[in-house]
C-alpha positions in Angstrom: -19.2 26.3 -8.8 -16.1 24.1 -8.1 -15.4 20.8 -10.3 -14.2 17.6 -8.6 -12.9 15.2 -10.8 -13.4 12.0 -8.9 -11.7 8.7 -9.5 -14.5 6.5 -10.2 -13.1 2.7 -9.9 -16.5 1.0 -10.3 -16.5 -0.1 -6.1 -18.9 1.3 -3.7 -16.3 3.8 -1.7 -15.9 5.7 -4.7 -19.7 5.6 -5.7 -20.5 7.2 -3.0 -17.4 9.9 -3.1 -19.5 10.5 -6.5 -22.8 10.9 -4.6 -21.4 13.0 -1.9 -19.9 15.8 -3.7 -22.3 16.2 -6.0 -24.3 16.2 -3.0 -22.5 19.1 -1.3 -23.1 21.3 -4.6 -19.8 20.8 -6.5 -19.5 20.3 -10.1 -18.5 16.5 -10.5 -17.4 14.1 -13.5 -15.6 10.8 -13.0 -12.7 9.7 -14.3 -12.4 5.6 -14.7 -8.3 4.6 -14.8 -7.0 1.7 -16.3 -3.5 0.6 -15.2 -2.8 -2.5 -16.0 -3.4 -5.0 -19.1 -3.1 -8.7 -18.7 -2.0 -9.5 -22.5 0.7 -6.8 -22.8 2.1 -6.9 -19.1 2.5 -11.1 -19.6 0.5 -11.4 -16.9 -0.7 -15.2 -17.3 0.5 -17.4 -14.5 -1.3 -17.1 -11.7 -4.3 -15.3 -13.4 -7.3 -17.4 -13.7 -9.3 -14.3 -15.4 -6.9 -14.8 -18.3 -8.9 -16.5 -21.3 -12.8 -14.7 -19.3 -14.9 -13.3 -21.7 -14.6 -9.6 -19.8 -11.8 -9.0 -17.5 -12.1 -7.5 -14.2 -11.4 -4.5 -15.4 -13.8 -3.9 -17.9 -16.6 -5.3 -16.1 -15.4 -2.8 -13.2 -16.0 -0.2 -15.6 -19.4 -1.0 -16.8 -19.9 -0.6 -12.9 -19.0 2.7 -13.3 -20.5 3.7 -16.2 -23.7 2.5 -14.5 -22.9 4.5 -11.4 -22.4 8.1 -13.3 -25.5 7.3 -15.3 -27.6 6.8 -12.5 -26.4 10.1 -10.7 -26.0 11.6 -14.0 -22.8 12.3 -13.9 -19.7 12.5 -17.0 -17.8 9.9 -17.1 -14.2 9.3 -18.8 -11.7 6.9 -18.9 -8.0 7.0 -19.3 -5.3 4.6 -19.8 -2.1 4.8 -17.2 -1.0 1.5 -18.5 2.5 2.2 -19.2 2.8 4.8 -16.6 2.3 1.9 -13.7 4.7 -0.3 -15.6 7.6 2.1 -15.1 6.9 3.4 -11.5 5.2 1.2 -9.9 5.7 -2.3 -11.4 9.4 -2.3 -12.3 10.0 -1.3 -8.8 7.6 -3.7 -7.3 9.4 -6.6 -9.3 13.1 -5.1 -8.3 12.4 -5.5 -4.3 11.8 -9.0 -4.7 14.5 -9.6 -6.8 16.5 -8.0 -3.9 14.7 -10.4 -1.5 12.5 -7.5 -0.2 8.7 -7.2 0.5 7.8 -3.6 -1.1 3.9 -2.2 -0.8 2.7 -1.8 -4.6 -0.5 0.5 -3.1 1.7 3.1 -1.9 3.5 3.6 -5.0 0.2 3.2 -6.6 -0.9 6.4 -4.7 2.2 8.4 -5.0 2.6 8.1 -8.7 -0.5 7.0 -10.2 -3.6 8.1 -8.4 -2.3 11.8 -6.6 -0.3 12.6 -10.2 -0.9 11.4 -13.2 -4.3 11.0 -12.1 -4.7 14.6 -10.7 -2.4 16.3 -13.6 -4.7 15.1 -16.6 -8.0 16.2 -14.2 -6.5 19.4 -13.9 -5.4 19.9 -17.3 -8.2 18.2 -19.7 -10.9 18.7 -17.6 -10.2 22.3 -15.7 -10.5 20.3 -12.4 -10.3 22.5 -8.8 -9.7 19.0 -7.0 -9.6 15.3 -7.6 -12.0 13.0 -4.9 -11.3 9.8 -4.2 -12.9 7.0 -2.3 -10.3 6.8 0.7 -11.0 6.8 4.5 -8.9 9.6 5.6 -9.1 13.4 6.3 -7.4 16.3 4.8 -7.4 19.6 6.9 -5.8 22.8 6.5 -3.9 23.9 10.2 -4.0 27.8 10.9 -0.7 27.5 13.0 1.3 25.8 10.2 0.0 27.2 7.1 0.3 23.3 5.7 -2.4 20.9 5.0 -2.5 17.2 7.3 -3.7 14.6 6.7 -5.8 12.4 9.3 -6.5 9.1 9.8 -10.1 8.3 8.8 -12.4 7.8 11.4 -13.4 3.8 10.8 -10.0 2.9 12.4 -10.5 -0.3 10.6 -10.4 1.1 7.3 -8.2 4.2 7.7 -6.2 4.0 4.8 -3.5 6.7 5.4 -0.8 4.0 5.6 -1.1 4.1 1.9 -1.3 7.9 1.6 1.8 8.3 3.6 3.4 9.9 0.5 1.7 12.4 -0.5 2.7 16.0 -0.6 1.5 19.8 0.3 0.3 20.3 -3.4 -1.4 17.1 -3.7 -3.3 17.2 -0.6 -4.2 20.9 -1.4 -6.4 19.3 -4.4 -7.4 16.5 -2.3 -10.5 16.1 -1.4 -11.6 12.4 1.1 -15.5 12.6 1.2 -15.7 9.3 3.5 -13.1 10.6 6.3 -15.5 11.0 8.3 -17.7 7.8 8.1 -17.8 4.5 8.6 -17.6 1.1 6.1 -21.2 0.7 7.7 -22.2 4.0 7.0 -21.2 4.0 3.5 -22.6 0.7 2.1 -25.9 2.4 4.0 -25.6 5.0 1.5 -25.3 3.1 -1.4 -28.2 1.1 -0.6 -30.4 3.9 0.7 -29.4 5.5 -2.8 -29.8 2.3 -4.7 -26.4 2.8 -6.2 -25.8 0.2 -8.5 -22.3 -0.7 -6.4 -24.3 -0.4 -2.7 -23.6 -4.4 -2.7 -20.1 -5.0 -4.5 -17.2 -7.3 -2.3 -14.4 -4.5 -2.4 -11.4 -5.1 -3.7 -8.5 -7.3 -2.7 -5.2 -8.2 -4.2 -2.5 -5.8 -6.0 -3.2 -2.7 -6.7 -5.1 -2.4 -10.0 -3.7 -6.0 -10.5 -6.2 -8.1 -8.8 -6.0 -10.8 -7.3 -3.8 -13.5 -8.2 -1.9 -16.5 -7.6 0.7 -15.0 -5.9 3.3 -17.5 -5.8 2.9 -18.3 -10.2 2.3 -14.3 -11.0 5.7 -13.7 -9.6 7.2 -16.5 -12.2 5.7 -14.0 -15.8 8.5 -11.8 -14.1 11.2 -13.4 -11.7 12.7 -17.5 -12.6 12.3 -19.8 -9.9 15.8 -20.4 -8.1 16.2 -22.9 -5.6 17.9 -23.0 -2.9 18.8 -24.1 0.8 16.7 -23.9 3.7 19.1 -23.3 6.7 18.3 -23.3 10.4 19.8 -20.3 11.9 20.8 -21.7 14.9 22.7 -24.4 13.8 23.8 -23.2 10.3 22.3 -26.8 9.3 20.9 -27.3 6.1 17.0 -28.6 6.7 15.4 -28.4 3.5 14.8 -26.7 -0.1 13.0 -23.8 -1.3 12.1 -22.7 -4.8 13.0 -19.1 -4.3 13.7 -16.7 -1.8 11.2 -14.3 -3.4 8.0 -16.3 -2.0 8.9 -15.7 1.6 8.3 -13.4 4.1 10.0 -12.6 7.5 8.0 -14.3 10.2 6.0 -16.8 7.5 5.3 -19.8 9.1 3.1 -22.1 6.4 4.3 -23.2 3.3 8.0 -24.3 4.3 7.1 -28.1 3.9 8.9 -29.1 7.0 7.2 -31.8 7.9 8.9 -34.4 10.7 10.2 -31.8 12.6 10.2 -31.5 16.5 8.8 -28.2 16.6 7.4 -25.9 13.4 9.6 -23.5 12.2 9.3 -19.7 10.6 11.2 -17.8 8.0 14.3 -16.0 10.2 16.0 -14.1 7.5 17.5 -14.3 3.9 20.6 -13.8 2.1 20.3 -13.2 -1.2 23.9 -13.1 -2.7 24.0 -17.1 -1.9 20.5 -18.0 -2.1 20.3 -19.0 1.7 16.6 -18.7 3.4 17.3 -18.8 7.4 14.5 -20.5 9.1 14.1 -20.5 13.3 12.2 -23.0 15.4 9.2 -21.8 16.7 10.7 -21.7 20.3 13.5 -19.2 19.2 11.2 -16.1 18.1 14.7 -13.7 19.3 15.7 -14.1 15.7 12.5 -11.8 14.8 13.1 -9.4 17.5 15.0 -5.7 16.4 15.1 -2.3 18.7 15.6 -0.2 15.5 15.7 0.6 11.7 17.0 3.0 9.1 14.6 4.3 6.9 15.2 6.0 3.7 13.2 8.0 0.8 11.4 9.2 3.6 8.3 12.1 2.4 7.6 13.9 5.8 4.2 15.8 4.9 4.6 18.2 7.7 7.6 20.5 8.5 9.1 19.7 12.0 11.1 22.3 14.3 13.3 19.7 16.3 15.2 16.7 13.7 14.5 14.6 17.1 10.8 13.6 17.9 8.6 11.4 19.8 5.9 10.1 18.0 3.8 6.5 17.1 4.7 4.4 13.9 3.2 1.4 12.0 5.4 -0.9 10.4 2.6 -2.9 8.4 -0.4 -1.6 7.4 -3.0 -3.4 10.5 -0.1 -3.2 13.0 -1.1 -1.5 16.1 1.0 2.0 16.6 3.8 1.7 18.2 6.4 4.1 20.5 9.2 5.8 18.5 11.7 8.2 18.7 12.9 9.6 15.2 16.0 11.2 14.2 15.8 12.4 11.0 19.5 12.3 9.6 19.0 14.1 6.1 18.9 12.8 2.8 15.5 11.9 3.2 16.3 9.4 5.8 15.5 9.1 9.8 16.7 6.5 12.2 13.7 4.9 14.3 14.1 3.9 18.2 11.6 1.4 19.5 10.4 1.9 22.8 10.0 -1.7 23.1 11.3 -4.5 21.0 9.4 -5.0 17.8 8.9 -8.2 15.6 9.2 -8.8 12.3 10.5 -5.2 10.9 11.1 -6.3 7.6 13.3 -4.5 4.9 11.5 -3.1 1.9 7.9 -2.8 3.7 7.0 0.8 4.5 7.4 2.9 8.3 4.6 5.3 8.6 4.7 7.8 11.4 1.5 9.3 13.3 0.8 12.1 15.6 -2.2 11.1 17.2 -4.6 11.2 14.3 -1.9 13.3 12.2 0.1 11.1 9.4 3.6 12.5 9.5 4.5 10.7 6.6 6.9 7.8 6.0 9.4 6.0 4.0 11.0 2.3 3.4 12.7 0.4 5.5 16.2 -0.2 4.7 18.3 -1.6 7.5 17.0 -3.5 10.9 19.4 -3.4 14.0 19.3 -5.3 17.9 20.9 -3.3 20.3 22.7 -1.0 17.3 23.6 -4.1 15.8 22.9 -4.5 12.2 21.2 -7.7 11.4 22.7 -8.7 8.4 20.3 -11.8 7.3 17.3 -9.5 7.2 
């Protein structure tokens, strides 16, 4: 009989990973991760669970714990505390210091969940694969001789956006029980099952983090700097901010503009001089681009051609859109829009599709009009 370790996070996806496999017939034990502690990490502003009796964590692995005894399953914990500190974190905290908007859950996956995680299954608890509570596929293509992955089929909760960097051997000890079902499905399970998680809100915030104040959670780590506000059309100054950090290409609230003629958006930011470019609302050209670099890019799949067609995301709930890729070596590819796109931001992540197959991705380093660089992004 085959063992699945499964990552058991005390929410109802993986609860019912839990239930499926064991299920189908395979061996299965949980394995409860902890990545993150408040008191250590200095994580205080912008946490309002800070002084609770039981933080989320804990309480999230009582939920567990509750979960494997009902199914009678094993459960164990581990600690990956320091290990998301120094892969994940540090490199969270270093983007926004550069002014960028990096993706914490990706990371979170690459480094965390598909190998630490699936390196101590494997090696403490003689583990064939490791389950977790994703929507996506994993399938094994006779032509290729390499694994895919697919997009789950709830569209609205595919998560292989987040999964874009995983590798041959980690998808060959993946296994994504919920690929094929829907959100609906799922919490129907838990109920019909009366899993103790069948009514649980997933989720939300930073990975293993939580969610937080996101504006004071950034000061434990980065000083507030102010700075000018600068419209990018005139080069006038119109106003303060308290650092560049906060803002996002494209934000529109929170600029405290008031009086104006017409609202305006974040346009752009230069770091070096502590400058955030802001457009009026009627000049949305400064969020237009026709093309990006992208480097550290993980392509899953081998390709014959280094020139393709194929669909990319740019955010995670973005609709696909038309690309052409080059891939230029060094783990890098430049991406042609078929269209003009708004809002490619620097430090968020390009995933590429093929149909339902994830191609893989990378970050987005450079943003260009017309093979133009635009140097306040």
């Amino acid at each position: 009989m085959e063992k699945v370790v499964v990552g058991l996070s005390g929410g109802v996806d993986s609860s019912v990973c839990l239930y499926l496999l064991q299920q189908a017939g395979y061996q299965v034990e949980g394995l409860f991760m902890r990545n993150w502690d408040s008191q250590l990490n200095n994580d205080i502003l912008g946490n309002k669970e800070i002084n609770s009796p039981i933080c989320p964590q804990e309480a999230d692995y009582n939920d567990a714990l509750k979960v494997s005894t009902t199914l009678n399953v094993p459960l164990h914990r581990i600690d990956f505390i320091k290990e998301y500190w120094e892969y994940v974190f540090k490199y969270f905290i270093s983007e926004y210091q550069k002014g960028r908007t990096p993706n914490p859950d990706i990371l979170c996956n690459k480094y965390i969940k598909f190998d630490y995680f699936l390196k101590y299954a494997i090696n403490n608890y003689q583990a064939d694969f490791i389950a977790m509570g994703h929507y996506a596929r994993v399938q094994f293509d006779q032509e290729s001789k390499e694994y895919q992955l697919l997009r789950g089929i709830d569209r609205d909760k595919d998560q292989t956006y987040f999964l874009s960097q995983l590798n041959q051997q980690q998808l060959a000890k993946t296994i994504f029980p919920l690929g094929n079902l829907t959100k609906t499905e799922v919490r129907a399970i838990a109920k019909a099952q009366n899993l103790p998680t069948a009514n649980k809100k997933d989720s939300t915030g930073i990975c293993f983090i939580g969610e937080r104040d996101f504006k004071s959670f950034l000061q434990n780590y980065i000083p507030n700097q102010n700075g000018e506000l600068v419209d990018i059309e005139t080069n006038q100054v119109v106003g303060t901010h308290n650092g560049i950090m906060y803002y996002t290409i494209g934000q529109r609230r929170g600029l405290n503009l008031g009086g104006m003629k017409e609202p305006y958006f974040v346009a752009g930011k230069n770091v070096e001089k502590n400058i955030l470019y802001v457009a009026k609302s009627s000049e949305e050209k400064w969020l237009y681009s026709t093309s990006c670099l992208v480097t550290d890019v993980n392509w899953i799949n081998t390709f014959k051609d280094n020139e393709f067609n194929c669909t990319a995301k740019f955010r995670y709930r973005q609709k696909d859109i038309l690309v052409k890729v080059t891939i230029c070596g060094d783990n890098k590819c430049l991406v042609y829009f078929d269209t003009k796109v708004k809002a490619i931001t620097p430090g968020q992540v390009a995933v590429f599709y093929n149909g339902d197959v994830c191609l893989g991705g990378g970050i987005i380093d450079e943003v260009y009009l017309d093979n133009q660089k635009l140097s306040y992004l």
